[in-house]
N, C-alpha and C positions, 0 to 999 in steps of 0.2 A: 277170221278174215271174211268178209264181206266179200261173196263170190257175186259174179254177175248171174243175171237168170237169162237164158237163152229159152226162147220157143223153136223146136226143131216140127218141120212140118213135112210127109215126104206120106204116100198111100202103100209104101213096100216098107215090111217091117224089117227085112233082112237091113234097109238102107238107114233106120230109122237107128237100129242095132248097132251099124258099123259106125256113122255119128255120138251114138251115148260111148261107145268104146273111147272115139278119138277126145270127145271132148269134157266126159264126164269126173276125168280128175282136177280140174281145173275151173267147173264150171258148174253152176245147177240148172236142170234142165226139166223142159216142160215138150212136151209132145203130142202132135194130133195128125190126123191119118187123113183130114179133109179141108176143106177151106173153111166152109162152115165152122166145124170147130176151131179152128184157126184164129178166126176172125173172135169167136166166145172168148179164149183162153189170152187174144192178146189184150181187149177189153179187160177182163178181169185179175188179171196177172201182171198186168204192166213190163213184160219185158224190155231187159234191153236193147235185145238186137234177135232176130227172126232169119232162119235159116229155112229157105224155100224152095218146096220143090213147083214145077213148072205143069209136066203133064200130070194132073190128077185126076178121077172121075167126078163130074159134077161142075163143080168149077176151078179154072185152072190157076196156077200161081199168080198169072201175069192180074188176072181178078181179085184174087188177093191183096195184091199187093195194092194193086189201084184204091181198093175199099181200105185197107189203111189207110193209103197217106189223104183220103178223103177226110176221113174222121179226124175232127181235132184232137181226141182223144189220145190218138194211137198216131196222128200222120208223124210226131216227130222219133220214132222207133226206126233203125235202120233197120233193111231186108237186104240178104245176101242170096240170090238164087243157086240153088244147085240144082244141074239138072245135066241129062244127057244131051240134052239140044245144043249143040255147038258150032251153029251158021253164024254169021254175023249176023243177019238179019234178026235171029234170036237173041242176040247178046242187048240188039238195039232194043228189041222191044220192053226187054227186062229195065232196061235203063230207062227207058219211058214211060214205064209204069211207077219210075218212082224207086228202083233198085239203089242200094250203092255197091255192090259188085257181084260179080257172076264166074263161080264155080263152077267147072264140068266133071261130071261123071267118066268115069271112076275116079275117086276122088284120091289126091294126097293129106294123107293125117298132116303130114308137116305144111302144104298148104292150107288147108283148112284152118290149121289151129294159129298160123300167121295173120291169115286175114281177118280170122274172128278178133286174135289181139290188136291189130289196126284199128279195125270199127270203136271196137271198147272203149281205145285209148279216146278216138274223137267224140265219142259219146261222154267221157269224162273231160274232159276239154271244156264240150260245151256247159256242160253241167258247172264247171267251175265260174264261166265265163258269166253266166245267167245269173250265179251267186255272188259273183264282184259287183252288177251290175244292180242286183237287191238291196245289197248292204250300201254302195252308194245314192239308191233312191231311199234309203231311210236316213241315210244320213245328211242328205236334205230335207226332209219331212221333217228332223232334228232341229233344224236352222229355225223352220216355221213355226214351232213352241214359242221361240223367243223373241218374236215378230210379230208384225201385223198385217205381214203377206198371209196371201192364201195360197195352199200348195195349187191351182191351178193357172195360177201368175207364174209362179216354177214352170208349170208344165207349157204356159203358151211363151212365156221366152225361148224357153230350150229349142223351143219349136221354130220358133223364129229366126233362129241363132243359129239350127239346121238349114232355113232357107239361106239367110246370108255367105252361109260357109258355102254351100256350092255355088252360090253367083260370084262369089271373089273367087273360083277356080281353084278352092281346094277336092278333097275325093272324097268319093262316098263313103267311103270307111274315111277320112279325115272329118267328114261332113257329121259321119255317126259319134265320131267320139266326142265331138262338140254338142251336139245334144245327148249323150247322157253324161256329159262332165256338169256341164251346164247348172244342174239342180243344185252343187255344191260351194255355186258362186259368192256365197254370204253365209258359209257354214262356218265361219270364224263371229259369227253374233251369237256365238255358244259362248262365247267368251268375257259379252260385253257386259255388264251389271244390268238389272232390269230396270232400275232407276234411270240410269241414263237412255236404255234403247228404248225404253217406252213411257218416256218422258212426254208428258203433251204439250209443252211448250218448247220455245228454242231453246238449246245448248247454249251451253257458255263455251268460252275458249278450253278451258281445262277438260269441259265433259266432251268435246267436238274431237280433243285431242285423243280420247281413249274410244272414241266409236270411228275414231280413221283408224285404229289399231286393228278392227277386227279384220281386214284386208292382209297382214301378216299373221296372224290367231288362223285365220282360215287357209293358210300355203302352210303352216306350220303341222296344222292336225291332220293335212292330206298327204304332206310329206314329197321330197324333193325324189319323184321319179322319172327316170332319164327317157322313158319313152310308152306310148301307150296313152289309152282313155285317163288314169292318174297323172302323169306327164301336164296334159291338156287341165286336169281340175286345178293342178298346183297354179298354172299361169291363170286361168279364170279369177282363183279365189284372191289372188296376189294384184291382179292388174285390173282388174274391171273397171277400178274407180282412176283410173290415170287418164289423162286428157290430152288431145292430139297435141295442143297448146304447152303442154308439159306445167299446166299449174293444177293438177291432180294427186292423185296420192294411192301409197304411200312413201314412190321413188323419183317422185317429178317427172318420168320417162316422157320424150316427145315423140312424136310425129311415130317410122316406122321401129324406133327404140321399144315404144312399146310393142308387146306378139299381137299377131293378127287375131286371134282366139279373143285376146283381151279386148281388142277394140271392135267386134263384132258385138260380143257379149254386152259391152257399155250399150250401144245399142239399142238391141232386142231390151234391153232391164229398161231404159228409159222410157222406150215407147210404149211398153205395157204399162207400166207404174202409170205413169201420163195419162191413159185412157182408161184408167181403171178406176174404181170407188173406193175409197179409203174411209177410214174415221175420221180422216182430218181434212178429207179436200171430195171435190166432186168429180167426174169421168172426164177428161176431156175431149170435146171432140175429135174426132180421128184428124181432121184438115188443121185445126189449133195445130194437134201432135206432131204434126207432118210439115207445119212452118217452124216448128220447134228446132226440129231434126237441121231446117235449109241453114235456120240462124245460126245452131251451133256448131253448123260444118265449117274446121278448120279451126275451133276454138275447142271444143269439148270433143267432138266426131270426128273422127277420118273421112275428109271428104268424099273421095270414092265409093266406100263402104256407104255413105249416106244416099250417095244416087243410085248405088245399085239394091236398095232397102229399099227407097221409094219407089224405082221400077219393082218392083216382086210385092206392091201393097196390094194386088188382087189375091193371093198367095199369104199372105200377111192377115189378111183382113177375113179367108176362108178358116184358117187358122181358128184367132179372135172368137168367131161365131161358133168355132165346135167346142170348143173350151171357156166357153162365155160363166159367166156367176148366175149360178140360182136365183 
């Protein structure tokens, strides 16, 4: 088993001592007597979670800890202080320095060894959450093998498609999972034949019929989950191409039948593709782009969504310019 590494940090060896006791069967442990070495051993060591003491000589925890969560290295490591300071005012500063909780002296084994399983757990939390969110941006990067988008097209939609989402009133975490579901909106052209998706002329009816397919291809490899960032890709990869007009594809849904995700997304995909260089067409101008959007409001676009996209083109257009093409 794969034990965590703890940095235990405290300048009294007796404290240093009754810590390896509480925590040393459950745990692997690294230890230093000053901040200084503190600061070397979390550098090098990468722990995952930091047990800190407050008054040291030299410099104190609350320094410590500050100089972690400074460093990008280290700032995402939780510190837990322990210390005999037990004012409020001490508890604040701890927490201001960047703490996630505050032990007092004399300590309890069974509190100690609770909190440290708390921290763990949220430290494996995020670690999973970082890795759902890898495997989903590679499995867009996937999609662009078999394309002739550029993963930066991915990146300034999704982007876009986060401003949308908070101006229609959804939350910041509804806003978040819409950009990073976003990159997986055409992850069903995994599916398509490369003759037909990278055909340089037009389709015929029969080959038009099997590249509306990749729209259920990409709800089916993300899979139907009930809630959450996948939740949000399933409706993405499924609905992007449906139309407020209901002559879309690939369930005809109209007006608010189709999800709000869906009809954001249609969006942000058009107005980059629109302004963007391709092999087959030229950039267009952003004002073209933007009478694009006025015409097709209520035909293609949810009208709403369309004005409140054009209001946020300052926002739109900052975007564009950070993620622009080489």
């Amino acid at each position: 088993m794969n034990h965590a590494l703890i940095l235990v940090v405290d300048d009294e060896a007796s404290n240093l001592a009754l810590l390896r006791q509480i925590l040393q069967p459950h745990h692997r442990l690294v230890f230093a007597k000053d901040g200084a070495r503190a600061l070397e051993l979390a550098l090098s060591e990468k722990p995952d979670l930091v047990l800190l003491d407050v008054m040291m000589p030299g410099m104190t925890g609350y320094e410590v800890c500050r100089r972690l969560k400074a460093d990008a290295a280290t700032a995402a490591i939780p510190v837990i202080f322990v210390t005999a300071l037990d004012d409020h005012a001490d508890e604040l500063e701890g927490f201001d320095a960047g703490a996630v909780d505050y032990i007092t002296k004399p300590v309890s084994p069974p509190i100690v060894r609770a909190r440290v399983r708390t921290h763990l757990s949220l430290v494996r939390l995020e670690e999973l959450r970082e890795t759902r969110l890898e495997v989903v941006r590679r499995l867009g990067r996937a999609a662009e093998y078999k394309d002739n988008e550029t993963g930066l097209h991915v990146i300034r939609m999704s982007h876009f498609a986060q401003v949308l989402a908070r101006a229609a009133g959804m939350s910041e975490h509804e806003a978040e999972d819409v950009l990073h579901a976003a990159p997986m909106h055409d992850i069903g052209k995994i599916g398509i034949p490369d003759r037909i998706l990278q055909k340089p002329g037009a389709l015929d009816q029969e080959e038009w019929q099997v590249m509306q397919s990749h729209a259920q291809i990409g709800a089916d490899i993300i899979g139907d989950a009930q809630h959450g960032m996948l939740a949000v890709a399933h409706k993405l990869a499924l609905t992007h191409h449906e139309r407020w007009d209901g002559s879309g594809y690939p369930n005809g849904l109209k007006g608010d039948e189709i999800p709000l995700e869906g009809r954001i997304v249609a969006i942000a995909d058009v107005f980059d593709a629109l302004t963007s260089k391709r092999p087959y067409k030229d950039a267009w101008p952003v004002e073209r782009a933007v009478d694009y959007l006025r015409e097709q409001s209520g035909r293609h676009f949810d009208p709403q969504l369309v004005q409140l996209f054009i209001a946020k083109l300052p926002q739109i257009l900052e975007i564009r310019e950070r993620w622009a093409e080489a």
